[in-house]
C-alpha distance (Angstrom), angle and dihedral (degrees) to the residues before:
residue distance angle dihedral
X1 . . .
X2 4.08 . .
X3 3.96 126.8 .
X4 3.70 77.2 -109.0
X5 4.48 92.5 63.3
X6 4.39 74.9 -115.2
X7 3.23 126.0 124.7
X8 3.96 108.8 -92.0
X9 3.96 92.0 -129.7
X10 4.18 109.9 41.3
X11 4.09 103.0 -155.7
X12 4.03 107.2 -168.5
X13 3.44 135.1 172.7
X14 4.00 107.7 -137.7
X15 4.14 120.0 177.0
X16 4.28 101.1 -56.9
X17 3.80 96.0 -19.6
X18 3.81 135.0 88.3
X19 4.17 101.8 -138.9
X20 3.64 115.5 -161.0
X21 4.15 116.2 -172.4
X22 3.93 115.9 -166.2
X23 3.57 99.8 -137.8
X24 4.34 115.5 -164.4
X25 3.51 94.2 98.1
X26 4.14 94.4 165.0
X27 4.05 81.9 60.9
X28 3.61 96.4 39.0
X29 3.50 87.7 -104.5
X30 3.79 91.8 -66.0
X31 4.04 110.8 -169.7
X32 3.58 110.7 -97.8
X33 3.94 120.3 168.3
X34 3.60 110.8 -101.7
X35 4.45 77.8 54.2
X36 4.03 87.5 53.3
X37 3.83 86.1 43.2
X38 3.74 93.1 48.5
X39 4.39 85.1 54.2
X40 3.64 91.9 51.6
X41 3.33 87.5 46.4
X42 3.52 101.1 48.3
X43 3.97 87.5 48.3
X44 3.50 93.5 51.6
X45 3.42 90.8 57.1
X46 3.71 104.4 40.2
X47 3.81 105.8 34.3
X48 3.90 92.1 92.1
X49 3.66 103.0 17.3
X50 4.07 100.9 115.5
X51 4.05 87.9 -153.4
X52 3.31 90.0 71.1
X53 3.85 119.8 65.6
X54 3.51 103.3 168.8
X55 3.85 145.1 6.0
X56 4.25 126.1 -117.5
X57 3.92 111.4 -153.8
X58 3.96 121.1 -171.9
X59 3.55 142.1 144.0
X60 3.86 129.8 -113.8
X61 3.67 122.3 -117.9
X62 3.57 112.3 37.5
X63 3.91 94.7 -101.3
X64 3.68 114.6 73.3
X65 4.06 135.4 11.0
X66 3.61 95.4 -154.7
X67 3.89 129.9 -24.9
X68 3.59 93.0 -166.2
X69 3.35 146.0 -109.5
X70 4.00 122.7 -4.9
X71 3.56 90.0 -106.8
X72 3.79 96.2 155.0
X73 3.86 83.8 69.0
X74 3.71 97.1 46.5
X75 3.61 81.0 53.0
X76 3.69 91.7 57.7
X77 4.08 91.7 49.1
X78 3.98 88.6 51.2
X79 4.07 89.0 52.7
X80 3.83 86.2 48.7
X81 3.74 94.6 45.6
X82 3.78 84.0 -125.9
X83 4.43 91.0 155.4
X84 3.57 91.5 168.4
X85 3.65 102.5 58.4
X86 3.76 87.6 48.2
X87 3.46 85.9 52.9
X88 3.33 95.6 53.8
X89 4.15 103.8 36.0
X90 4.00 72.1 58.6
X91 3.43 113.6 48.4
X92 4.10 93.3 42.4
X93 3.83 84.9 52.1
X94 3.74 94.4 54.5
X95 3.93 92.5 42.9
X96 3.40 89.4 57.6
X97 3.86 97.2 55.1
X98 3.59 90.6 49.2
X99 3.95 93.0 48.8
X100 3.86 88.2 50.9
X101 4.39 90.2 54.2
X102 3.67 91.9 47.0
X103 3.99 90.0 38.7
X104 3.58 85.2 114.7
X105 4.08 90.3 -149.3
X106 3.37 129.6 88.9
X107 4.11 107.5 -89.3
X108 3.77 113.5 -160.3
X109 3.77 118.6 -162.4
X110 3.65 116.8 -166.2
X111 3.78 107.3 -163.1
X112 3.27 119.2 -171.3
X113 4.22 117.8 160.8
X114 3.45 123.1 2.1
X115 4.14 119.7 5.2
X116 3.75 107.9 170.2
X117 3.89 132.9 159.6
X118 3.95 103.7 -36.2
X119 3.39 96.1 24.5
X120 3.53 93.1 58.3
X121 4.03 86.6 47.7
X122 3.77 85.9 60.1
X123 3.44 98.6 51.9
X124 4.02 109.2 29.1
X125 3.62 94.8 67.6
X126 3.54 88.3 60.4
X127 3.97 142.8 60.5
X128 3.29 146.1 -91.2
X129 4.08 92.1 27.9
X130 3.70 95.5 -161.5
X131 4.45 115.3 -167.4
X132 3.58 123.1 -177.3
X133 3.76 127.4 -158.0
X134 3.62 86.9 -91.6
X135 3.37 95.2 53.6
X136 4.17 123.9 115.2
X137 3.97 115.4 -162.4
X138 4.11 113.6 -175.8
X139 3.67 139.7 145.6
X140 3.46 98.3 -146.8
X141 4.31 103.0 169.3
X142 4.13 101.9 115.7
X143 4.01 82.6 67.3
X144 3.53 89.3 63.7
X145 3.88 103.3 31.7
X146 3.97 93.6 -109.8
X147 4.28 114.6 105.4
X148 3.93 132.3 -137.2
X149 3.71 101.6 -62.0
X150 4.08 130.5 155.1
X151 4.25 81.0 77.9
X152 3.53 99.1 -62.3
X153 4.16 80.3 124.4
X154 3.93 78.3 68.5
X155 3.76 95.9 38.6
X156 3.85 101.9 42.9
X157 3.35 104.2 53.6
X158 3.84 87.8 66.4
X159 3.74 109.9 53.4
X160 3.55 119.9 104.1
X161 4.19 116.7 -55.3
X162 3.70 104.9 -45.3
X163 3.54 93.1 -20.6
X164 4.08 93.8 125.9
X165 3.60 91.6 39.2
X166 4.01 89.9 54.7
X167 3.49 90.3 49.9
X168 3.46 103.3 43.4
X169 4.14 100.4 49.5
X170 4.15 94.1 38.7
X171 3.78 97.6 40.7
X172 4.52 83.2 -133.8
X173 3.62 111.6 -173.6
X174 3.80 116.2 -131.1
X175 3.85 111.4 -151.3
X176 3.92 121.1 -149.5
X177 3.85 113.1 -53.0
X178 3.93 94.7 13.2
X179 3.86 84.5 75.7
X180 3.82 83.7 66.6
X181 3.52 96.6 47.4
X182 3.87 90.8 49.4
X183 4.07 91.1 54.1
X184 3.94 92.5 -110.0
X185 3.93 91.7 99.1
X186 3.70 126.8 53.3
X187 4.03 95.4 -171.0
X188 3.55 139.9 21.5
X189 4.00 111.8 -149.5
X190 3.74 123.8 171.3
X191 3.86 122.5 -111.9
X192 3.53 94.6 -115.2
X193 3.49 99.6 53.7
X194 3.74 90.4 44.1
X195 3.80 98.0 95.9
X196 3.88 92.1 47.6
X197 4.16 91.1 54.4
X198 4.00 84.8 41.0
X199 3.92 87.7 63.3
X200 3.95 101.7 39.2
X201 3.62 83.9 54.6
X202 3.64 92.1 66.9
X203 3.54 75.2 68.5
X204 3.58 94.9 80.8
X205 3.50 102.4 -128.2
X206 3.71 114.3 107.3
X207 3.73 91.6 -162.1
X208 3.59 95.4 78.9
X209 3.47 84.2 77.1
X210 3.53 92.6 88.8
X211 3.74 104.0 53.4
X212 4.35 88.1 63.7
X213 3.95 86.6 48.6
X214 3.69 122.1 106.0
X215 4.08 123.0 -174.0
X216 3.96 110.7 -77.6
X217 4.13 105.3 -109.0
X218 3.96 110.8 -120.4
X219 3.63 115.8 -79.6
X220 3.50 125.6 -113.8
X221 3.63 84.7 -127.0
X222 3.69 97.2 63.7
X223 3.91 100.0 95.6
X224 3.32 99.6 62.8
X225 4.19 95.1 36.0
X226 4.23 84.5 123.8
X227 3.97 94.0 45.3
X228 4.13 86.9 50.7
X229 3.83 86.4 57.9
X230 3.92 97.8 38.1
X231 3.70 91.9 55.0
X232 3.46 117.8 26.1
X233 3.72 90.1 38.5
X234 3.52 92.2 80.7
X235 3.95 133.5 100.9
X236 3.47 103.1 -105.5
X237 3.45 154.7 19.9
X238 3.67 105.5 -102.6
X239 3.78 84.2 38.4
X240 3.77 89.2 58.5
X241 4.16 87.0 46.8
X242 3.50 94.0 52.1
X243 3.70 94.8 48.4
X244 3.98 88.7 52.8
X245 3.20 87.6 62.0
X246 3.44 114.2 41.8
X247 4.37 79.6 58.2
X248 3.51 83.9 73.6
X249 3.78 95.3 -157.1
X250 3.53 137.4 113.9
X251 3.29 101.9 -111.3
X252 4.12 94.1 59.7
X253 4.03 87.9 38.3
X254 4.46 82.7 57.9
X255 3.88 87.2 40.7
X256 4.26 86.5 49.7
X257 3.66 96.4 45.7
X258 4.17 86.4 44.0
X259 3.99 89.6 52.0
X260 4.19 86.8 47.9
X261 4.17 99.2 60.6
X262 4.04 83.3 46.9
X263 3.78 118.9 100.8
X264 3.88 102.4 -102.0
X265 3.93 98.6 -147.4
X266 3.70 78.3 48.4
X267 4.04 97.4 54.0
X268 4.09 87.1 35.4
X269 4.11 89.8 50.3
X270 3.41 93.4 38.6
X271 4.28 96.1 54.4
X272 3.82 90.5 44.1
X273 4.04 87.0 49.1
X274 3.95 88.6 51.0
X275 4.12 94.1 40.1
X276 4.19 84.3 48.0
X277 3.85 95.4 47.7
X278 4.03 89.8 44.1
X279 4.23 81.9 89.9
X280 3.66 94.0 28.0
X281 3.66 133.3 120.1
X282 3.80 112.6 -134.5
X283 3.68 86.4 -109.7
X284 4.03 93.8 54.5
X285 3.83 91.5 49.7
X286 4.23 92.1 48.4
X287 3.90 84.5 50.5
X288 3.33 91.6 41.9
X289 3.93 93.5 55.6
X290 3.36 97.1 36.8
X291 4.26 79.7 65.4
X292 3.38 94.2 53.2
X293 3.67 102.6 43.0
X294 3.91 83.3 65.8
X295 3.66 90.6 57.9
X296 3.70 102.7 33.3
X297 3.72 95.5 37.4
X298 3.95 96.2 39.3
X299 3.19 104.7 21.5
X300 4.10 116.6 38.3
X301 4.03 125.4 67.7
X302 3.59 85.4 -134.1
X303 3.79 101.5 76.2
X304 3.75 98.6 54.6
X305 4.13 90.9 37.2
X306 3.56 91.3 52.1
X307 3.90 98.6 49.0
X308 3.51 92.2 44.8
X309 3.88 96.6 57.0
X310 3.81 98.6 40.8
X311 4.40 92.7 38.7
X312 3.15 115.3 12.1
X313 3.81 119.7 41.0
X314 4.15 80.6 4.0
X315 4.33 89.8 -149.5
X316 3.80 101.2 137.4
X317 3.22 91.2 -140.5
X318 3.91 104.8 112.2
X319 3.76 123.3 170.7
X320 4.12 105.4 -140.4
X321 3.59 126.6 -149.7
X322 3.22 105.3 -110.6
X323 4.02 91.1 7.1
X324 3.80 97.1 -143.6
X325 3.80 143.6 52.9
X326 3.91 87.3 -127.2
X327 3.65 92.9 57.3
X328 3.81 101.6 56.7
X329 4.12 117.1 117.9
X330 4.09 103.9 -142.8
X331 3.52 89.7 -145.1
X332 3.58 94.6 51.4
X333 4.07 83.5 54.3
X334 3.78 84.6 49.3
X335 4.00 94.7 51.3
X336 3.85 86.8 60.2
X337 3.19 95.5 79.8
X338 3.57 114.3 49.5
X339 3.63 87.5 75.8
C-alpha cells in the first residue's frame, strides 16, 4: 500500500472511460509491483469490456506522472543476489507495456511533471500521448548503468534522425511540447485546460483531444536538429565522440562531456540495443531486454554502482566498470546480451 494507506495504482470506472491514477506521490509515483500489477490488472479487465472505450492515465500529486521504475529496490534484490525477484519486477513490467500496445483501445496519457523511464513505458505504447508545459520527458538509464527498457528499444529507433539515439546515450530532457516534436508526444495541451480535456474524455471519444490542443512551441533542441543526426547517428561510441568533436561547438563539446560521466558498457549496450531493435518487433526488443536485464542487472558492477551514486548516497562520483570509452572489450559488449 501507498504513503497515503491507498492503493498505489487507483483503477476507476468514470462515464465511458477506464481511469487509472498512479498513486506514490512521495516517490514520484515510482513503479513498484503491486502498481504494475494494478496495470495488468486493469488491462485484463478492460481490454474487451465494450463499456469502456478508452483508458485515462495520470499521476497523483501534482509533481510527477511517473519517474520510473523502482529501481532503488531492484538495486536492493541485485545486492541480495535475489535473481528471481529481478526477474520477476522485470518480466511483469515488460508484460504490461506490451498489453498496453495491443490494448486495442485508445489509451490517453496525460503527463504533466516528471515522465521518466517507466513512466514513459506506460504511456508510449499507447495513444493520445498528451504533455503539458509542465511536463518533463527523459530516458535517463546510462546515468545509472541500466539502458532504455519498457520497449523504448522498439520505440527509439524510430523517432526522427537520431532523435532516439540522442536521447537514449545523453539521458536529454525534453520539456513540454519538445516531447512532441521529438515523436514521444502526440499532443501538447496546456495545464490549465488539462482538467477540462480530462472530463470530455470520459466522453469516450479520444478525438476530443484535439480541440484542447494548441501548436507545440519550438524546442530548444531545434538548432542543432542536423548535428543530432551527424553525430549520434553513427555506429559507435567512439565514433559518436569523435564526431562531437570534430563539430567544434559548444553544444557537441556539452553533449561529449554528458556522454563521459555515463557508464560506458551502459552507452555501448545501450546503442547496440537501439541498432538491434531498429528491425525488431516490439515483442523481440521486450525479450531482448528482459535478456539483458539479467546480465546488466545481475550480473555487471555497473548497475548497483550507478544507482548508488545518483540515489542513494547521491555523490556523483561513480566508479565505472571499465571507466572509459577506450577501455571497452566489444565482445564483452556482445556477451551482454545472451543473457
Amino acid at each position: 500500500m501507498s504513503e497515503t494507506a491507498e492503493p498505489t495504482i487507483l483503477a476507476r470506472r468514470e462515464g465511458a472511460a477506464g481511469t487509472l491514477l498512479m498513486n506514490r506521490p512521495k516517490t514520484l509515483n515510482a513503479l513498484d509491483l503491486e502498481m504494475i500489477r494494478g496495470f495488468q490488472a486493469a488491462i485484463d479487465a478492460w481490454k474487451d469490456d465494450p463499456a469502456v472505450r478508452l483508458v485515462v492515465l495520470e499521476g497523483a500529486g501534482g509533481r510527477a506522472f511517473c519517474a520510473g521504475g523502482d529501481v532503488r529496490r531492484i538495486r536492493e534484490y541485485a545486492i541480495a543476489g535475489d535473481t528471481a525477484a529481478i526477474e520477476n519486477f522485470f518480466a511483469e513490467e515488460y508484460a504490461v507495456n506490451r498489453g498496453i500496445a495491443t490494448f486495442g483501445k485508445p489509451w490517453a496519457s496525460l503527463i504533466d511533471g516528471v515522465c521518466m523511464g517507466g513512466g514513459i513505458g506506460v504511456s508510449v505504447h499507447g495513444a493520445p500521448v498528451v504533455v503539458t508545459e509542465s511536463a518533463m520527458l527523459a530516458m535517463p538509464e546510462t546515468a545509472i548503468a541500466l539502458f532504455p527498457d519498457v520497449g523504448t528499444s522498439y520505440i527509439l529507433p524510430k523517432l526522427p534522425g537520431a532523435m532516439g539515439t540522442w536521447l537514449a546515450l545523453t539521458g536529454a530532457r525534453l520539456r513540454g511540447g519538445e516531447a512532441v516534436h521529438a515523436g514521444l508526444a502526440t499532443h501538447f495541451v496546456p495545464k490549465a485546460k488539462l482538467p477540462a480535456l480530462r472530463e470530455a474524455l470520459l466522453g469516450g471519444d479520444a478525438a476530443v483531444v484535439a480541440q484542447y490542443a494548441e501548436a507545440a512551441p519550438e524546442p530548444s533542441f531545434a538548432p542543432h536538429r542536423a548535428a543530432i543526426d551527424r553525430c549520434f547517428g553513427q555506429d559507435s561510441v567512439p565514433a559518436i565522440l569523435a564526431a562531437l568533436a570534430a563539430e567544434g561547438s559548444e553544444w557537441a563539446a556539452e553533449q561529449a562531456k554528458i556522454l563521459r560521466r555515463m557508464s560506458p558498457t551502459s552507452l555501448a549496450v545501450s546503442l547496440e540495443l537501439l541498432r538491434r531493435g531498429a528491425g525488431a518487433t516490439l515483442d523481440a526488443c521486450l525479450e531482448m531486454e528482459l535478456a539483458l536485464t539479467r546480465s546488466v542487472v545481475n550480473r555487471h558492477p555497473d548497475f548497483r554502482e550507478g544507482v548508488r551514486s545518483v540515489l542513494v548516497d547521491k555523490d556523483g562520483t561513480p566508479r565505472w566498470t571499465p571507466d572509459s570509452v577506450e577501455a571497452l572489450d566489444p565482445a564483452a559488449i556482445r556477451a551482454l546480451f545472451a543473457g
